[in-house]
The first five atom37 places (N, CA, C, CB, O) and aatype in JSON, in Angstrom:
{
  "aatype": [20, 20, 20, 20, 20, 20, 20, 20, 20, 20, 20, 20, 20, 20, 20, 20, 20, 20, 20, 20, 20, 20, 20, 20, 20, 20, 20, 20, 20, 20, 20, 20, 20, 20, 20, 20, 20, 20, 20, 20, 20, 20, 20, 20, 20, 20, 20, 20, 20, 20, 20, 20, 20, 20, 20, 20, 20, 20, 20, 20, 20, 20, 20, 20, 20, 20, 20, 20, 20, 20, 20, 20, 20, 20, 20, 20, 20, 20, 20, 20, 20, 20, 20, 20, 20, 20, 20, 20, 20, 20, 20, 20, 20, 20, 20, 20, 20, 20, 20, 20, 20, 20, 20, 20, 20, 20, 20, 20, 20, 20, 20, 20, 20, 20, 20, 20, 20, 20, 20, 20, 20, 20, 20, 20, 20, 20, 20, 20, 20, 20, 20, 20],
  "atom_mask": [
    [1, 1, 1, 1, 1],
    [1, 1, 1, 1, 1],
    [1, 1, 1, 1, 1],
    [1, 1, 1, 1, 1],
    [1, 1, 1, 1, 1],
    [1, 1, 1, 1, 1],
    [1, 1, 1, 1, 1],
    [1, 1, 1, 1, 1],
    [1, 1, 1, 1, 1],
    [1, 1, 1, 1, 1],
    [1, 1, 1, 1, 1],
    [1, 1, 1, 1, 1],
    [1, 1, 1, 1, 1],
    [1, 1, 1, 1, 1],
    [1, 1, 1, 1, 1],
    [1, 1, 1, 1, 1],
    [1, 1, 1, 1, 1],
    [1, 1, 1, 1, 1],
    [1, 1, 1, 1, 1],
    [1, 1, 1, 1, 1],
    [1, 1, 1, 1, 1],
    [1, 1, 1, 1, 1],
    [1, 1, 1, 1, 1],
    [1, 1, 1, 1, 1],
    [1, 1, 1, 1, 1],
    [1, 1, 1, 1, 1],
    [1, 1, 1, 1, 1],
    [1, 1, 1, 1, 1],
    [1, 1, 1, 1, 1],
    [1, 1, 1, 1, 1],
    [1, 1, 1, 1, 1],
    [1, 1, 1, 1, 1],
    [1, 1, 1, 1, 1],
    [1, 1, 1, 1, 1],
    [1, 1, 1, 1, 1],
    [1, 1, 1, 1, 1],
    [1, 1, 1, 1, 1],
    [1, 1, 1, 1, 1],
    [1, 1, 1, 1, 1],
    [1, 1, 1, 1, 1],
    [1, 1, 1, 1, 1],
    [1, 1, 1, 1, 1],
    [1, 1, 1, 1, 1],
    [1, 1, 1, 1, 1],
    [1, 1, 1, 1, 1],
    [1, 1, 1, 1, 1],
    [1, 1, 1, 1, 1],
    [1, 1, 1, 1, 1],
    [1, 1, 1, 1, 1],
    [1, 1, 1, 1, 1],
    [1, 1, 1, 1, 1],
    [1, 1, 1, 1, 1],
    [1, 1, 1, 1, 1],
    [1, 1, 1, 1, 1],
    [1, 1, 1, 1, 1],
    [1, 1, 1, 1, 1],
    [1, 1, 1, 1, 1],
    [1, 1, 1, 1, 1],
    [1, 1, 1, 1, 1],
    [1, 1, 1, 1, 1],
    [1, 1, 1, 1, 1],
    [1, 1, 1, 1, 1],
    [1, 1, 1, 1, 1],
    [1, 1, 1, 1, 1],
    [1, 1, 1, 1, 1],
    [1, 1, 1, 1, 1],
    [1, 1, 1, 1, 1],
    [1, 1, 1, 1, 1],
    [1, 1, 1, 1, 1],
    [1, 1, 1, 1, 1],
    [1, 1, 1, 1, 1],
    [1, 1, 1, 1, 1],
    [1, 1, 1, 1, 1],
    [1, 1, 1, 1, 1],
    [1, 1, 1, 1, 1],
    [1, 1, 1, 1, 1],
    [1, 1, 1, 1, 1],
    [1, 1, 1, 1, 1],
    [1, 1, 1, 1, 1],
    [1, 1, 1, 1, 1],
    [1, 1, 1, 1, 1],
    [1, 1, 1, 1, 1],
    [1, 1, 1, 1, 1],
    [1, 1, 1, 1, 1],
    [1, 1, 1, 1, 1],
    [1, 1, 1, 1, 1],
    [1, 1, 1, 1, 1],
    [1, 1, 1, 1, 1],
    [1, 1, 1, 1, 1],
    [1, 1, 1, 1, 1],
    [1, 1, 1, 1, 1],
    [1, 1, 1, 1, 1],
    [1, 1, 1, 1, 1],
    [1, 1, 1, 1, 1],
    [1, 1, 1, 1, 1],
    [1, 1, 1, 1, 1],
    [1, 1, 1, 1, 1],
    [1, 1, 1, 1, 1],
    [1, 1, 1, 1, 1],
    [1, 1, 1, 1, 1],
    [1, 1, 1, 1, 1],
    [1, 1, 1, 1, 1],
    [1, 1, 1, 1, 1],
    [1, 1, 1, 1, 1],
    [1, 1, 1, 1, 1],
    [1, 1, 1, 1, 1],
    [1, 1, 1, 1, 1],
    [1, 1, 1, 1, 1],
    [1, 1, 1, 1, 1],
    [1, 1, 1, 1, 1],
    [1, 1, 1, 1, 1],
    [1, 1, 1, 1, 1],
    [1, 1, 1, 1, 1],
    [1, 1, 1, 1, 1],
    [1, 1, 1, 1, 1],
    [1, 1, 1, 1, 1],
    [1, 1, 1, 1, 1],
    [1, 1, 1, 1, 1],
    [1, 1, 1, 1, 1],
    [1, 1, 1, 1, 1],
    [1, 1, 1, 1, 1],
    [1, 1, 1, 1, 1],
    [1, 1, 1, 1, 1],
    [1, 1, 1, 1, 1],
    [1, 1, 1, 1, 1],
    [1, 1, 1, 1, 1],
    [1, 1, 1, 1, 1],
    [1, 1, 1, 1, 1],
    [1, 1, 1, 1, 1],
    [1, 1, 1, 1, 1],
    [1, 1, 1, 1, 1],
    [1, 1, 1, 1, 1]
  ],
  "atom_positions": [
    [[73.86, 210.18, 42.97], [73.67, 209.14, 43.95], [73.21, 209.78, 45.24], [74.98, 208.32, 44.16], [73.75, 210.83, 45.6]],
    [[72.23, 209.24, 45.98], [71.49, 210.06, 46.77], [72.87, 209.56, 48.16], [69.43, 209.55, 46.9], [73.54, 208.55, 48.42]],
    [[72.73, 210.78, 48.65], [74.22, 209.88, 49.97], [73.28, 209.98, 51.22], [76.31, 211.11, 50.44], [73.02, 211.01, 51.84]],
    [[72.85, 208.78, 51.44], [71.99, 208.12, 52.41], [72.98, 207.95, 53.65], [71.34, 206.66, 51.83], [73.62, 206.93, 53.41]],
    [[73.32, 208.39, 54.65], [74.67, 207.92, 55.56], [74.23, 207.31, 56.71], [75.66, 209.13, 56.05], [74.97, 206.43, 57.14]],
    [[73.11, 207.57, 57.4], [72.62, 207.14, 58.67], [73.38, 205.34, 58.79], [70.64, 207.27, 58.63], [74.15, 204.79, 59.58]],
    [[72.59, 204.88, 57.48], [72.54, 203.27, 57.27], [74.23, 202.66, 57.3], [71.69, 202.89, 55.54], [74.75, 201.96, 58.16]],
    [[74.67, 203.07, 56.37], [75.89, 203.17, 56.28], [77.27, 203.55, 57.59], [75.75, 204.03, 55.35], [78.29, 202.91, 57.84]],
    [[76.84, 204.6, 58.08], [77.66, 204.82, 59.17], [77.18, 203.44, 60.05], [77.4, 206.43, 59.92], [78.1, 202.78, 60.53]],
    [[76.13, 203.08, 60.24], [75.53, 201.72, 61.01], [76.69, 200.55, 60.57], [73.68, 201.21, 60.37], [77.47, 200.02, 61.37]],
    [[76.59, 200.23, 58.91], [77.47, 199.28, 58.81], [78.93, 199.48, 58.83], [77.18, 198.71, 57.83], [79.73, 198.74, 59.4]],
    [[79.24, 200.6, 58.13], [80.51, 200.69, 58.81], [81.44, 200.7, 60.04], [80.68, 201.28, 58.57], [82.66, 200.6, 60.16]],
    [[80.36, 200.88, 60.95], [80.67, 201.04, 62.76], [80.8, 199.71, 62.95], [79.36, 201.75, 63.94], [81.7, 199.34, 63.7]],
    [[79.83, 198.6, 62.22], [80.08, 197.46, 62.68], [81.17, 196.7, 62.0], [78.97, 196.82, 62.7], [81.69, 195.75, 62.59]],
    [[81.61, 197.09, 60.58], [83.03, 196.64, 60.08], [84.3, 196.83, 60.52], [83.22, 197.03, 59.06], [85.18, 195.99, 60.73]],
    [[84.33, 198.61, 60.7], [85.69, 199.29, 61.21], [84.93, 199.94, 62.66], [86.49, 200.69, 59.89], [83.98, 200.7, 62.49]],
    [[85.44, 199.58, 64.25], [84.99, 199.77, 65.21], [85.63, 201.21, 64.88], [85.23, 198.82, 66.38], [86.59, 201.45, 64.15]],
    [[84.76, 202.19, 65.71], [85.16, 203.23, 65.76], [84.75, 204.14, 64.5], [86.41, 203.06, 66.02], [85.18, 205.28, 64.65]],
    [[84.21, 204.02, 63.59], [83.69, 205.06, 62.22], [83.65, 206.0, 62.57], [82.44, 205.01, 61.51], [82.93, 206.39, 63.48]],
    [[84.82, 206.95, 61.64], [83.96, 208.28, 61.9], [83.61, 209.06, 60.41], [84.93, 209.42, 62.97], [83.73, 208.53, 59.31]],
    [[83.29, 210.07, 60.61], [82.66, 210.82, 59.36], [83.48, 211.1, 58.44], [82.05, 212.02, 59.6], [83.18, 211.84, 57.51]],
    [[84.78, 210.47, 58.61], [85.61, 210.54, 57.59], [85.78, 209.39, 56.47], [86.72, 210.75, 58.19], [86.12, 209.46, 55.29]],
    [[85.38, 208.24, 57.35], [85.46, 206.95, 56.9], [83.93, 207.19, 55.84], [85.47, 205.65, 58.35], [83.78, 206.77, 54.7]],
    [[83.05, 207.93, 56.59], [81.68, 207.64, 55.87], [81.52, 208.38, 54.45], [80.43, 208.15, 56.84], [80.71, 208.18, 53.54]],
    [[82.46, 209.22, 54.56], [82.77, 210.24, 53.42], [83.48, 209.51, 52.67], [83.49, 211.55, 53.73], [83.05, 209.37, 51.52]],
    [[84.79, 208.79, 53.04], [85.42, 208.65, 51.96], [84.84, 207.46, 51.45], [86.79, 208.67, 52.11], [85.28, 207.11, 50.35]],
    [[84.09, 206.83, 51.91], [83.07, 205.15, 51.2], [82.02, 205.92, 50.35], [81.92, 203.86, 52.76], [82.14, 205.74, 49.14]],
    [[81.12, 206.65, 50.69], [80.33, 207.59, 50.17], [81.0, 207.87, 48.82], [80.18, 208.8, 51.09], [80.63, 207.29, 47.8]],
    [[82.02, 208.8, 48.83], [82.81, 209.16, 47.67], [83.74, 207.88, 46.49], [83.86, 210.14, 48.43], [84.11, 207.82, 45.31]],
    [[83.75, 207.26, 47.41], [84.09, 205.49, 46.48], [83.07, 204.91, 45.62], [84.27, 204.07, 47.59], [83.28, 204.45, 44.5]],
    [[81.82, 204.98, 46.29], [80.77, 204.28, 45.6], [79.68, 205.54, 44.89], [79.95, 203.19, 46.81], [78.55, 205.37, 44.42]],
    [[80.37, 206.63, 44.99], [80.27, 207.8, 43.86], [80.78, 207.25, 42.47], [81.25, 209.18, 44.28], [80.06, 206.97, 41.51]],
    [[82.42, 207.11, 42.53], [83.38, 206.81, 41.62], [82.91, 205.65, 40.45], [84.6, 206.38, 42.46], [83.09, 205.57, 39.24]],
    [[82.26, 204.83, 41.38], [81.68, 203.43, 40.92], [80.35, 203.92, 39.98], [81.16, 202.33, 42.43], [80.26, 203.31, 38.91]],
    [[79.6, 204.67, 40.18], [78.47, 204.69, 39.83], [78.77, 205.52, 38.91], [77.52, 204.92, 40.68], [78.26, 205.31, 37.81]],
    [[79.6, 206.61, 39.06], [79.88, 207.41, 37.38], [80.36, 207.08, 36.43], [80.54, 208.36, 37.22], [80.11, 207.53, 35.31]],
    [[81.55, 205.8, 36.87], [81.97, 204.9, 36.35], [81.54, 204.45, 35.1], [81.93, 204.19, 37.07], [82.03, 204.38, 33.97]],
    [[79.71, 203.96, 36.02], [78.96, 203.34, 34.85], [78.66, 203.69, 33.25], [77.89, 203.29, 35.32], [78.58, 203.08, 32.18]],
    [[78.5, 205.61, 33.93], [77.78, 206.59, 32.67], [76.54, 205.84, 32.22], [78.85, 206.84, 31.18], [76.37, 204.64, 32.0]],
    [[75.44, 207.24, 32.13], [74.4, 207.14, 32.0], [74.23, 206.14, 30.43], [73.88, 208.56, 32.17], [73.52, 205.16, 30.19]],
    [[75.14, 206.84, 29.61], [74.84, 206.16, 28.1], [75.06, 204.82, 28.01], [75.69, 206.7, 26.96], [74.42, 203.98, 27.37]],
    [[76.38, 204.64, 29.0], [76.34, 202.85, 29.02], [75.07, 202.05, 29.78], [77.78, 202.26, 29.91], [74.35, 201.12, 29.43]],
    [[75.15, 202.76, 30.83], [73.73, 202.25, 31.54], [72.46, 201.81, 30.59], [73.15, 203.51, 32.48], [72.05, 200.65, 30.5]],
    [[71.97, 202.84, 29.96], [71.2, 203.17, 28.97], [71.27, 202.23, 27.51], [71.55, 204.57, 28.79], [70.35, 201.82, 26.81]],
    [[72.56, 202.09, 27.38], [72.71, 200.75, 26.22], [72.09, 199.49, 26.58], [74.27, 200.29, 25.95], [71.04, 199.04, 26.12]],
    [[73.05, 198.8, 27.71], [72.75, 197.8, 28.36], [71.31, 197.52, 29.07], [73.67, 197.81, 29.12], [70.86, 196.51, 29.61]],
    [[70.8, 198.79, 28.86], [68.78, 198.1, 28.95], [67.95, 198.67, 28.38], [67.87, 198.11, 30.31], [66.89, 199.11, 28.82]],
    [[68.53, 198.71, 26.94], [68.21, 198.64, 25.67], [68.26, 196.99, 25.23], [69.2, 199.61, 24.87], [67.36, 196.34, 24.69]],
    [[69.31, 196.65, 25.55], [70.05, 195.05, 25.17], [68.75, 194.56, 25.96], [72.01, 194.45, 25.94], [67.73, 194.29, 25.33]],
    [[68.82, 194.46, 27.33], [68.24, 193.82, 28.56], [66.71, 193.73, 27.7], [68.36, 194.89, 30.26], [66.18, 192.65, 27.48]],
    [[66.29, 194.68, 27.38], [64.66, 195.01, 27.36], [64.57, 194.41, 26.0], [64.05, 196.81, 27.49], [63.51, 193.78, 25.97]],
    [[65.36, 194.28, 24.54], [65.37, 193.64, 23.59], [64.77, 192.37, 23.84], [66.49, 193.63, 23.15], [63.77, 191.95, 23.26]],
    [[65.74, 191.46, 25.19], [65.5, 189.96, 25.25], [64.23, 189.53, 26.06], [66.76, 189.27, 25.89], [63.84, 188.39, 26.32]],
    [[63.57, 191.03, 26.47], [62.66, 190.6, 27.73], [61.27, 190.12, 27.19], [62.41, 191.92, 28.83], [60.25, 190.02, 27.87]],
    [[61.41, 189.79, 25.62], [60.0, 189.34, 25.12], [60.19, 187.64, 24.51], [59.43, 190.56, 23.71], [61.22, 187.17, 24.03]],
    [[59.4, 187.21, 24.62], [59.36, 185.63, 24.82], [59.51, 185.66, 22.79], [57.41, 184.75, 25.9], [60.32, 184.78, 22.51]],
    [[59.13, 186.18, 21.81], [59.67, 186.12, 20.79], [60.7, 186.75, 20.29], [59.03, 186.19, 20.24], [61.23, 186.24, 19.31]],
    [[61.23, 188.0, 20.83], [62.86, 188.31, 20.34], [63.53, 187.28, 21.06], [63.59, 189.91, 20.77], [64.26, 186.56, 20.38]],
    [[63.44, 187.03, 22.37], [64.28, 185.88, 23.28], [64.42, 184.8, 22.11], [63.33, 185.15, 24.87], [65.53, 184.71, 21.58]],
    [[63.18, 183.81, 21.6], [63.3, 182.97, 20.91], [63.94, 183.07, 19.62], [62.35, 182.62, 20.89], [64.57, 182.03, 19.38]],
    [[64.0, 183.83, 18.8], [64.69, 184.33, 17.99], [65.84, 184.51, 17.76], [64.43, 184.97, 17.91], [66.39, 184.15, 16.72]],
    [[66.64, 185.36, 19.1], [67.76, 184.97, 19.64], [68.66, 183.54, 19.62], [67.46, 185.21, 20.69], [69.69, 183.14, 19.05]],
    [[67.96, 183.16, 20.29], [67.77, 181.66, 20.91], [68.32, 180.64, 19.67], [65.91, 181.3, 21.34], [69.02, 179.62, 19.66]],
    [[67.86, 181.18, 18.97], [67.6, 180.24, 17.49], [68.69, 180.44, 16.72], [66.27, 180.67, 16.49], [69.57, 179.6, 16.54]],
    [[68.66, 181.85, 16.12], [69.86, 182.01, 15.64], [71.22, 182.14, 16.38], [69.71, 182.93, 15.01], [72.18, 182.66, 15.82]],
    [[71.31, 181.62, 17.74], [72.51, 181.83, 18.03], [73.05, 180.08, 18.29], [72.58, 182.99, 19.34], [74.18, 179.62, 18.46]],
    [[72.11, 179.61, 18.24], [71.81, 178.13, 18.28], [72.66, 177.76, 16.33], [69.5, 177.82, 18.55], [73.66, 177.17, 15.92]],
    [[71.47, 178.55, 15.7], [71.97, 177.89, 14.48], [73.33, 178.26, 13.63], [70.92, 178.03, 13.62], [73.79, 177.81, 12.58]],
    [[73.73, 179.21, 14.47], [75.43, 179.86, 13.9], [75.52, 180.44, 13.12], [76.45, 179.17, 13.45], [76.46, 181.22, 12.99]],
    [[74.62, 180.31, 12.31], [74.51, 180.61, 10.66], [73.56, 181.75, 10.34], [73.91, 179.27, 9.81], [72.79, 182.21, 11.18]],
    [[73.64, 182.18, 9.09], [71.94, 183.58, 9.07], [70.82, 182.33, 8.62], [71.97, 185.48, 7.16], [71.01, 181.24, 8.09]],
    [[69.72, 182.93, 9.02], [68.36, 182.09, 8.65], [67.8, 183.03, 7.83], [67.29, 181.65, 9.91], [68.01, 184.24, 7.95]],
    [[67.07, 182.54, 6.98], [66.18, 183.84, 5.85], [64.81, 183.87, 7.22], [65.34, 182.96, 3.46], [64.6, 183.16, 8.2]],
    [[64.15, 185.04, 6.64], [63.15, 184.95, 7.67], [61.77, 184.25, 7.75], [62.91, 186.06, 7.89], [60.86, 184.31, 8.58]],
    [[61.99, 183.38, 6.28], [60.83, 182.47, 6.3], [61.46, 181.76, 7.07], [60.23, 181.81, 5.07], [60.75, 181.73, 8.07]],
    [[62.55, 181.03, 7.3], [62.61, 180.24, 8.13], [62.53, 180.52, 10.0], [63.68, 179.76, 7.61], [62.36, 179.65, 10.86]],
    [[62.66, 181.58, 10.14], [62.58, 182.48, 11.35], [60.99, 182.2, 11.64], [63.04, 184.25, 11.05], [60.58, 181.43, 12.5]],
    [[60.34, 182.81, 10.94], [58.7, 182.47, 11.04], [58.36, 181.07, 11.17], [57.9, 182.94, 9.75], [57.19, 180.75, 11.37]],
    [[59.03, 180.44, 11.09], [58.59, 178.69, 11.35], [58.64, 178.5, 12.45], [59.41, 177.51, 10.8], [58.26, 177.43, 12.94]],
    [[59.17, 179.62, 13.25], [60.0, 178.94, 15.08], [58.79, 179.99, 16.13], [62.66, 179.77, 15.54], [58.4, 179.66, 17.25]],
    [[58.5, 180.92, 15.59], [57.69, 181.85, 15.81], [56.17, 182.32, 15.98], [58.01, 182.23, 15.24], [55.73, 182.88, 14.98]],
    [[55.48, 182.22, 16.83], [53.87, 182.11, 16.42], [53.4, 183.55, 16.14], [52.85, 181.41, 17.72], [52.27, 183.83, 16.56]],
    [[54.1, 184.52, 15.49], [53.66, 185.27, 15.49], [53.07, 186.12, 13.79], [54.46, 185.66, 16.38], [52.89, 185.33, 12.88]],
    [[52.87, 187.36, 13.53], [52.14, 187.38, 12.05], [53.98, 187.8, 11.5], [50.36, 188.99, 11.7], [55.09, 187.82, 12.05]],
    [[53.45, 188.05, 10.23], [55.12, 188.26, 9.32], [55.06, 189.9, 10.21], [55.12, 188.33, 6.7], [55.94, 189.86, 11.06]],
    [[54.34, 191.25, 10.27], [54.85, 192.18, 10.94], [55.22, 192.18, 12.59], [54.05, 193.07, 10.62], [55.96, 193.04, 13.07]],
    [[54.74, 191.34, 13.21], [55.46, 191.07, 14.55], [56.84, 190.56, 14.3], [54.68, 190.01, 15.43], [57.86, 190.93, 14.88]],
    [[56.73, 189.59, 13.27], [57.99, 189.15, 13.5], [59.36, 190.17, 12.47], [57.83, 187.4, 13.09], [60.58, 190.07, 12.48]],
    [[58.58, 190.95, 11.8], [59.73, 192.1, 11.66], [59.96, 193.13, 12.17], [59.82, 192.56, 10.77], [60.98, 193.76, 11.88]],
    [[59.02, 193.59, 13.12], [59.18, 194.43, 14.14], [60.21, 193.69, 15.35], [57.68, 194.81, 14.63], [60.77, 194.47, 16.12]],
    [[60.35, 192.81, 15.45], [60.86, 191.54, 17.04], [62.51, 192.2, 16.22], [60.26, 188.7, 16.97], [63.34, 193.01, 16.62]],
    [[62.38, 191.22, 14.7], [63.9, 191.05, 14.46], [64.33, 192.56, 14.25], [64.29, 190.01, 13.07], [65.49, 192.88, 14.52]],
    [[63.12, 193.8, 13.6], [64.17, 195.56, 13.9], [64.34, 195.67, 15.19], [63.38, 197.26, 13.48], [65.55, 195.86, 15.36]],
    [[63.56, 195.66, 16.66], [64.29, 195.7, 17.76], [65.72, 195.18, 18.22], [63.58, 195.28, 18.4], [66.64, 195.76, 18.8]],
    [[65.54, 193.54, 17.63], [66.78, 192.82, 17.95], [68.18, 193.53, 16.83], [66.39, 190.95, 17.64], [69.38, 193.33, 17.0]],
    [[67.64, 194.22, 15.9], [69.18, 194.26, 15.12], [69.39, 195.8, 16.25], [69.2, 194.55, 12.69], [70.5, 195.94, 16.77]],
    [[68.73, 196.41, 16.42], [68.73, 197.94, 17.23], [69.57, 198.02, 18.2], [67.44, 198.38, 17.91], [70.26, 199.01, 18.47]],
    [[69.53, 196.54, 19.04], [69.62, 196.28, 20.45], [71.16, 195.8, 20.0], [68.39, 195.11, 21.28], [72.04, 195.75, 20.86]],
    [[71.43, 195.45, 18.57], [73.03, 194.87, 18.1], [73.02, 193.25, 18.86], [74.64, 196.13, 18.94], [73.97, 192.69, 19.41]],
    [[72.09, 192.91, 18.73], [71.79, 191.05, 18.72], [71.92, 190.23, 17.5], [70.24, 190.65, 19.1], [72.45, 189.15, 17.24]],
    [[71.35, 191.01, 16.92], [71.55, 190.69, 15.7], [72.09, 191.43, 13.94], [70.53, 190.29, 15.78], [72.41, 192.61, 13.95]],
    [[72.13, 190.97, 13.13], [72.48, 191.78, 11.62], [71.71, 190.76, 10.76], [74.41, 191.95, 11.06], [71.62, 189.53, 10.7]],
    [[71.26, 191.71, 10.21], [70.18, 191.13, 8.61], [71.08, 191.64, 7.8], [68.33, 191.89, 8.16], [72.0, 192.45, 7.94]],
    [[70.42, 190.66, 6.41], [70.99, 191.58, 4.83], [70.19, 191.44, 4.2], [72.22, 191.24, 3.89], [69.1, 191.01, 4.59]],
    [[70.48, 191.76, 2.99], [69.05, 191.48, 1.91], [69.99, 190.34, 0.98], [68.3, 193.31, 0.68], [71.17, 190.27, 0.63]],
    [[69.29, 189.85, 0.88], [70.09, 188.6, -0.75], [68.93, 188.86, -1.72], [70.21, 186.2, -0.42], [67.84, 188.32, -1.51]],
    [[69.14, 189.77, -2.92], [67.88, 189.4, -3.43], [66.47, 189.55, -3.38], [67.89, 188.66, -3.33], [65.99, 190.68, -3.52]],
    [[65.78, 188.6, -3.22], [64.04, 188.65, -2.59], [64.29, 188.46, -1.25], [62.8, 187.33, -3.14], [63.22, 188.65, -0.68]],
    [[65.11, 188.2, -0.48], [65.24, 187.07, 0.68], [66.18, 188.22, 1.56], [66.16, 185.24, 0.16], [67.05, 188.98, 1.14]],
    [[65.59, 187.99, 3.14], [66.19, 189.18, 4.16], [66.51, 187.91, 5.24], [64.86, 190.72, 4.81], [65.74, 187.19, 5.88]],
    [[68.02, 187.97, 5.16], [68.8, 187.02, 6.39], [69.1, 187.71, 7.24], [70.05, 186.27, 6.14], [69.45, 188.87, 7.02]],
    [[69.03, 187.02, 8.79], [69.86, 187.54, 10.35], [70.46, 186.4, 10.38], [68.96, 187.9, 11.94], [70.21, 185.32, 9.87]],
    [[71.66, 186.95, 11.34], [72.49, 186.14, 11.8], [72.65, 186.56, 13.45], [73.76, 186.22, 10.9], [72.32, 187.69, 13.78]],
    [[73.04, 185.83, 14.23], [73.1, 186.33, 15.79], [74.62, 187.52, 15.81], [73.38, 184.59, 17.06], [75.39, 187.53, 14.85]],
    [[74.75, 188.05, 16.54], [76.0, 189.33, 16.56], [76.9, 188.07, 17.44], [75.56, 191.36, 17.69], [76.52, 186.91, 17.59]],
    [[78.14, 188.66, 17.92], [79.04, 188.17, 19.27], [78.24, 188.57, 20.35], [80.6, 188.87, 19.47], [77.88, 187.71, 21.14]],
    [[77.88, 189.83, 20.53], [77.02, 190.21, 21.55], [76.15, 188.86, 22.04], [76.08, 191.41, 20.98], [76.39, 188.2, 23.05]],
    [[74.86, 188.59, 20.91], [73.94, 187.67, 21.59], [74.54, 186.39, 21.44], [72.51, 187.69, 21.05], [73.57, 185.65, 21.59]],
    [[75.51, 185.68, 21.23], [76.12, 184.54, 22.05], [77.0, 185.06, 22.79], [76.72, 183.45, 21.35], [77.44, 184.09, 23.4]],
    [[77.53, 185.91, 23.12], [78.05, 186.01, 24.85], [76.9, 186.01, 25.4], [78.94, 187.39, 25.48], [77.06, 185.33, 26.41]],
    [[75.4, 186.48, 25.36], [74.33, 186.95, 26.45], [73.54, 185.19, 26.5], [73.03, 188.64, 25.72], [73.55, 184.58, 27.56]],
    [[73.16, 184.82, 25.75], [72.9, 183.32, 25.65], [74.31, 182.32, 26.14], [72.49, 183.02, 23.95], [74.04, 181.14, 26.37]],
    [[75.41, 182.65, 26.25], [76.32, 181.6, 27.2], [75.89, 182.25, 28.32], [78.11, 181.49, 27.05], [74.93, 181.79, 28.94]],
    [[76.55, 183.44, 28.74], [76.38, 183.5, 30.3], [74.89, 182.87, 30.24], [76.52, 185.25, 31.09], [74.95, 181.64, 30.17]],
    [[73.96, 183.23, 30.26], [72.56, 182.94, 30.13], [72.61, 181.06, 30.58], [71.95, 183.44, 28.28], [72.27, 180.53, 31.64]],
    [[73.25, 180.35, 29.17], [73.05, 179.29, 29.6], [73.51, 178.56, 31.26], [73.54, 178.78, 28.58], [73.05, 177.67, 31.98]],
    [[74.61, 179.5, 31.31], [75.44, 178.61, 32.53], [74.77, 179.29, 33.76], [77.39, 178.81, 32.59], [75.53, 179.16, 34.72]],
    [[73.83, 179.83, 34.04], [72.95, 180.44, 35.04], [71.63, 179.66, 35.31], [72.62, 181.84, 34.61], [70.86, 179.59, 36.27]],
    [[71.69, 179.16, 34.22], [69.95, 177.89, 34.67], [70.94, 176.75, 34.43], [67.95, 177.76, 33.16], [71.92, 176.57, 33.7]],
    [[70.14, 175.91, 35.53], [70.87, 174.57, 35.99], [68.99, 173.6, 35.45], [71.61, 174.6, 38.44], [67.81, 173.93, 35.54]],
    [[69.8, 172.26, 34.87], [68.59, 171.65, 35.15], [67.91, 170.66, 35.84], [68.36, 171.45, 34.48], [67.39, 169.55, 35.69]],
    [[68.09, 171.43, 36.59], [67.41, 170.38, 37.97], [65.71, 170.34, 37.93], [67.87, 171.19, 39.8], [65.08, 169.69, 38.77]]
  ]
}
């Protein structure tokens, strides 16, 4: 974390009158704690996930199967989809990668189903757009 203090000692002078370089150190060293907190690998998961949903056909896909509860075979996946049969198995290997989703094979026939993951990310999701 780059420790930028100029800015900081600014706001802190105006929170706690009087700041001194002790105060700026030990906030500095707080929002150290926070940020290692994160770890790079979790960081790194979570926009893996992020970047999974950032295409208008894994999104929809998503969307669908977390909508329909159930696994869909992927002919039926391709019905919702404008895209060729290898886009749309490249979309759904990103999405199982990203742990949005799980396929199986039945047979001739390759089902997904949405994970817990992508209906927690589609609730929060929903309750963030209002429709006004």
């Amino acid at each position: 974390m780059a420790r930028e203090t100029d800015r900081l000692r600014r706001y802190l002078d105006d929170e706690i009158e009087g700041c001194r370089s002790e105060d700026v150190e030990r906030r500095l060293d707080e929002l150290e704690t926070l940020d290692t907190a994160l770890g790079e690998a979790h960081l790194g998961a979570e926009l893996d996930v992020l970047s999974a949903l950032a295409n208008e056909t894994r999104y929809r896909l998503v969307r669908t199967l977390v909508a329909a509860g159930e696994e869909l075979c992927v002919c039926e996946l391709q019905s919702v989809v404008d895209v060729t049969e290898s886009g749309l198995s490249h979309a759904l290997s990103a999405l199982a990668e990203a742990g949005l989703v799980d396929g199986r094979k039945e047979g001739r026939w390759k089902k997904y189903r949405a994970t817990n993951r992508a209906v927690a990310l589609v609730t929060v999701l929903d309750g963030c757009v209002s429709d006004e």
